[in-house]
LOMAR-748511 format. One record per residue (C-alpha): residue in one letter; x, y, z. Coordinates in steps of 0.1 Angstrom, whole numbers, plus 5000, padded with zeros to 4 digits. Example, Ala and Ser with C-alpha at 12.3 -4.5 7.8 and 13.67 -1.06 7.14 Angstrom:
2
A512349555078 S513749895071 
END
This chain:
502
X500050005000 X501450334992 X500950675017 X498850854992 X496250574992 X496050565028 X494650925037 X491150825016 X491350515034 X491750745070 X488650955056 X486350685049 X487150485086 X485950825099 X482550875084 X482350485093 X483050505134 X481250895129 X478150635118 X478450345144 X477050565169 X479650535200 X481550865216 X482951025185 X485451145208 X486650805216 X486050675180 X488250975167 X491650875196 X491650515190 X491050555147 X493650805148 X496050575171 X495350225153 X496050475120 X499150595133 X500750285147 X499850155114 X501850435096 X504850385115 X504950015110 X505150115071 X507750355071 X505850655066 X507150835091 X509150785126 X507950695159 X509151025171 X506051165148 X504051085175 X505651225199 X504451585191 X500751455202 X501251565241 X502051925227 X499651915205 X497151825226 X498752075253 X498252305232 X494352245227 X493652305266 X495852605269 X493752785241 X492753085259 X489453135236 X487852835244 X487652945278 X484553195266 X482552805259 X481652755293 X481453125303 X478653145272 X477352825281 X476552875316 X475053225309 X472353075285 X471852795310 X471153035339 X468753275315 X467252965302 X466252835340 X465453175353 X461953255336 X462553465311 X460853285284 X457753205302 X457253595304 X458353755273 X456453465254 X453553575277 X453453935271 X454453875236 X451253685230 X449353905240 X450654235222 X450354035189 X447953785196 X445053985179 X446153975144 X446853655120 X449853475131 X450253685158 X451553385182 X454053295154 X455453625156 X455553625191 X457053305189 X459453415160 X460653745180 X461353555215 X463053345198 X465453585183 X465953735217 X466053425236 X468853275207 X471153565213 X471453555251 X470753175258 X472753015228 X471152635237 X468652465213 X467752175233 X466552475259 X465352675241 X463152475221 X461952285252 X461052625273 X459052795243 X457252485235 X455652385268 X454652825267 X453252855233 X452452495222 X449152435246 X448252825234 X448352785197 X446652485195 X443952585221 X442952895198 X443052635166 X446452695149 X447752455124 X449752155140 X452252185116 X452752515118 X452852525151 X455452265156 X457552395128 X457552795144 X458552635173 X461552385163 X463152695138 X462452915164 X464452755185 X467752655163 X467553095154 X469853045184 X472552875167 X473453205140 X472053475164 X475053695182 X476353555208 X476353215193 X478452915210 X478652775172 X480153155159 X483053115189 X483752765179 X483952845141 X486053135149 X488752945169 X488852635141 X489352945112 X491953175128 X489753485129 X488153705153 X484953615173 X483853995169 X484253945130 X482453665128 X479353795151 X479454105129 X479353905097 X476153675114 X474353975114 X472654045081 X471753655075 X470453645113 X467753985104 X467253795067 X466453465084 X463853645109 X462353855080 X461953505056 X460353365089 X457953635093 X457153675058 X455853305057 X453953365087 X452353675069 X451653455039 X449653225058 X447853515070 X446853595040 X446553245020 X445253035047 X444153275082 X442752945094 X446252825098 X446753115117 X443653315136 X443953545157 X443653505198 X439753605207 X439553905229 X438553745259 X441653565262 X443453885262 X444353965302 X446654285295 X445954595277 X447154935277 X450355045293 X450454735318 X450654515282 X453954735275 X455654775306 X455554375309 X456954355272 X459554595279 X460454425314 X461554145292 X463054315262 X464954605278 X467154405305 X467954145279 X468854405247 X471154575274 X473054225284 X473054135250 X474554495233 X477054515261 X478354115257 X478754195219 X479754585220 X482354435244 X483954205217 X483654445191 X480654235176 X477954525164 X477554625133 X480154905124 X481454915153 X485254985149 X486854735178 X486554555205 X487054635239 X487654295253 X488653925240 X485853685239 X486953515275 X486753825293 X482553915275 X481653605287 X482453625320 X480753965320 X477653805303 X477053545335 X477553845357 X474654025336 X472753675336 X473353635376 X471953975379 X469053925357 X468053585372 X468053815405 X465654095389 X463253785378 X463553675416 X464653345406 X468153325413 X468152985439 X471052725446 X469252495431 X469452695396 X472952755401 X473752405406 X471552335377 X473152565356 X476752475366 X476352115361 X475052135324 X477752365318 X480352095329 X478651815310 X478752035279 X482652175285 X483651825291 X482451645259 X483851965238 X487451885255 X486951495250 X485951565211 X488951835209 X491551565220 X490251295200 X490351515167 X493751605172 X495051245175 X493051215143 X494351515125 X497451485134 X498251145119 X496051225091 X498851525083 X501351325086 X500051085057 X499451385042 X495851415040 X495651765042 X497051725000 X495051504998 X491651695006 X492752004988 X493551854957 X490251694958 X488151974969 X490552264947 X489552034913 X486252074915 X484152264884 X483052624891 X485952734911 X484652894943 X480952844940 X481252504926 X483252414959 X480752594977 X477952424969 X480252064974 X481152165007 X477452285020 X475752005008 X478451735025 X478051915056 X473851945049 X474051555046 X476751515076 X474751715103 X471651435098 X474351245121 X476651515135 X476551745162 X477952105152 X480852065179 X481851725161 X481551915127 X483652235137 X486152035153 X486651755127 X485451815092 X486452255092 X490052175099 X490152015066 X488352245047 X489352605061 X493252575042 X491252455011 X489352765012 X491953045021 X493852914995 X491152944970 X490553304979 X487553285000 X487453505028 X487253285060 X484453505077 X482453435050 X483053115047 X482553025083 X478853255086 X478053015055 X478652685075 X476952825107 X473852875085 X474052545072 X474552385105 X470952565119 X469452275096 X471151965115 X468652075141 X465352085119 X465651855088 X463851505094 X464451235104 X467251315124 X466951665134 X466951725176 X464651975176 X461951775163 X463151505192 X462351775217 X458951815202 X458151485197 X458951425236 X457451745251 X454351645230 X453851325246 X454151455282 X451951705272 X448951485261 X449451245292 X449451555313 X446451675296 X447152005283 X447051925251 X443451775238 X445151555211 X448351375208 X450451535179 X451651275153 X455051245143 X454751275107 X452851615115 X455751755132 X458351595101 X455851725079 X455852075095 X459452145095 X459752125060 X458552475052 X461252595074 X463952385064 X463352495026 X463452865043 X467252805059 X468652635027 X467152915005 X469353175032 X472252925021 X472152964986 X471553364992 X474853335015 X476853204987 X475353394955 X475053734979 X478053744999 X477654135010 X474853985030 X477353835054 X480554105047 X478454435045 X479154435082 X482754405084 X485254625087 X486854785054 X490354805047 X491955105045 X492955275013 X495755515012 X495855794985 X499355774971 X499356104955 X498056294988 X501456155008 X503856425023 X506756265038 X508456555059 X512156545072 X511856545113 X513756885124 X517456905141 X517556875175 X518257245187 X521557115206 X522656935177 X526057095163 X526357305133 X527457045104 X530957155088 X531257355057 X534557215044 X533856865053 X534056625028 X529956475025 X531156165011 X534056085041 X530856195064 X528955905048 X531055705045 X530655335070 X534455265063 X536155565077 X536855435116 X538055125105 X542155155105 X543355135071 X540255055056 X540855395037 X544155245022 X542354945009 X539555114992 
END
């Protein structure tokens, strides 16, 4: 067997143990092991190869930006357990809940604010299904459509500023968290307005889908309707603008004020103190919060190490050639590789967590890209908005998991009137799914949608330079009039007989 055969050989073994459905951590260490004992028995490189894993690895935990992953983590957590989608969604409701689709733009709108300063989807969709589910239903809203609000809804979460997935992407491309959150902006506002839009449609098409909550129903009017709203929406836009203004992560804004790490340790403080405001700040959330966070920091370590045993004997059979002289052949130059790369990763994510997709497949293709001239912010806003469907598209997505189980409990504990059938909620997220690939394909055909946002480079005018000579000290000594300039200049004339020789 020759070297160059072996790196295909390495890629197929890891969609294969990606597939069997153990710990793709574990999968990744002992494939990448067995690969690289196997590599040294040939010849293909030294024992000593291996020796660079411990660094490697070492190098992995010291990574100073993956400390903002359990700073962001156990903010959303805390948010998540502290009420504060129970009573936006509440007042929400009721502010829109007179018009057609007003509970899916309730729905849509929480969502957007709960994504940016929660960042979970398994939480998210939970909390703002067991709300607004029982609700929609009651006042006769399409299954379908309600389940399918509710599942995008909650993956919003995964693009909105200050995503978990953004930070992740970030760190795997070599570019600035701030960037990428300002670059997440104009997709995240497109993908809300494509939501809304449908919900208007059905408005308008098919208002049975979609009536309007009776006026009895209604238990807030007037000024005590808004102050609740803005009780919700003011504390939260204030946590969320100061995490992001922090990192230099709003739109035109010129820099950031402090690294990732550092905003996310200010965002639990913000979290702490909002939890307090709700009066809902208890040990028992705390412990709550603190123990998902470890679960969650612990598996992202655990899939780190095991895709740098992988990578790293995967580099030294040189697979990183390998993969870029597939990838850099491909027809249509950029786009063509675009559209390759986005639908492997469409097709990956039915299996995949986003953690195990940053950590393991971007590696591989982030060199490809730079080298083909795509700009890495870009290309990483692309595969966030391509990841949102790994949560949504059926069979497989989580999100319609979530539903599926909350809707069960739910009919057993009688708040629902009818059990909701699986192929309703499948059926239900299609819709949306369509809506998140069409974003894709306006990603890659539109790029000022993502870079409109970013910082422009500077452009110096040439012709409006003025270099100016910087003035004589006023102690400096008058220079000598029958001096010889050349003998002045000249880097030889303190060496003895240099003169002689020249």
């Amino acid at each position: 067997m020759q070297m160059e055969n072996f790196a295909p050989i390495m890629f197929v073994g890891l969609v294969f143990v990606m597939l069997i459905g153990f710990p793709v951590a574990f999968s990744l260490a002992a494939l990448g092991l067995a690969s690289g004992f196997f590599a040294i028995e040939m010849g293909w490189f030294p024992t000593a190869f291996l020796g660079n894993l411990p660094i490697s690895i070492f190098s992995i935990l010291n990574n100073d930006l993956l400390l903002a992953i359990p700073f962001f983590t156990f903010m959303g957590t805390i948010l998540e357990k502290c009420g504060l989608a129970e009573d936006m969604l509440d007042a929400m409701g009721q502010l829109f809940g007179p018009i057609k689709g007003g509970l899916g733009y309730s729905v849509i709108i929480v969502g957007f604010i709960l994504g940016a300063i929660t960042g979970t989807v398994a939480g998210q969709v939970i909390a703002m299904a067991l709300i607004s589910l029982p609700v929609m239903l009651r006042y006769g809203y399409n299954t379908r459509y309600a389940t399918g609000v509710l599942a995008a809804s909650g993956t919003i979460t995964q693009l909105v500023p200050p995503s978990l997935v953004l930070v992740v992407l970030a760190d795997q491309l070599g570019r600035p968290v701030g960037d990428m959150y300002k670059g997440a902006w104009g997709p995240s506002l497109m993908q809300i307005a494509m939501f809304a839009i449908y919900t208007y449609a059905l408005g308008v098409f098919k208002p049975e889908y979609v009536p309007g909550v009776p006026k009895e129903a209604r238990t807030l009017n007037g000024w005590p309707l808004w102050r609740k709203c803005l009780k919700g929406i003011i504390p939260s836009a204030v946590l969320i603008f100061t995490v992001l203004g922090s990192m230099g992560g709003l739109p035109f804004q010129d820099r950031a004020i402090a690294t990732p790490t550092e905003a996310g340790a200010m965002g639990v403080v913000g979290a702490l103190i909002l939890a307090a405001m709700h009066k809902r700040l208890t040990p028992k959330l705390l412990w709550e919060a603190m123990h998902g966070t470890m679960r969650l920091t612990a598996m992202v370590v655990f899939i780190l190490i095991g895709s740098r045993v992988f990578s790293l004997v995967f580099q030294g059979v040189d697979g990183a050639k390998w993969v870029e002289h597939l990838l850099s052949g491909l027809p249509g130059g950029q786009v063509g590789f675009l559209i390759v790369v986005n639908v492997f990763v469409f097709f990956l994510a039915f299996f995949l967590d986003f953690f195990e997709i940053a950590f393991i497949i971007v590696p591989m293709l982030a060199p490809v890209a730079d080298k083909m001239g795509i700009d890495l912010i870009w290309f990483g806003v692309l595969l966030c908005v391509n990841l949102q469907t790994s949560f949504m598209h059926p069979p497989f997505g989580f999100a319609l998991f979530y539903l599926r189980g909350i809707a069960d409990t739910m009919f057993k504990e009688k708040r629902i009137a009818e059990p909701i059938k699986t192929n309703d909620i499948y059926m239900g997220s299609i819709p949306w799914v369509i809506m998140q690939i069409l974003l894709v394909v306006i990603v890659i055909f539109v790029p000022q949608s993502v870079t409109a946002f970013l910082d422009k480079p500077q452009v110096i005018d040439m012709n409006s330079v003025v270099l100016e000579a910087a003035p004589a000290p006023d102690d400096a000594p008058p220079p000598d009039a029958n001096a010889n300039p050349q003998a002045q200049d000249d880097p030889m004339k303190d060496i003895p007989g240099a003169s002689d020789k020249k």
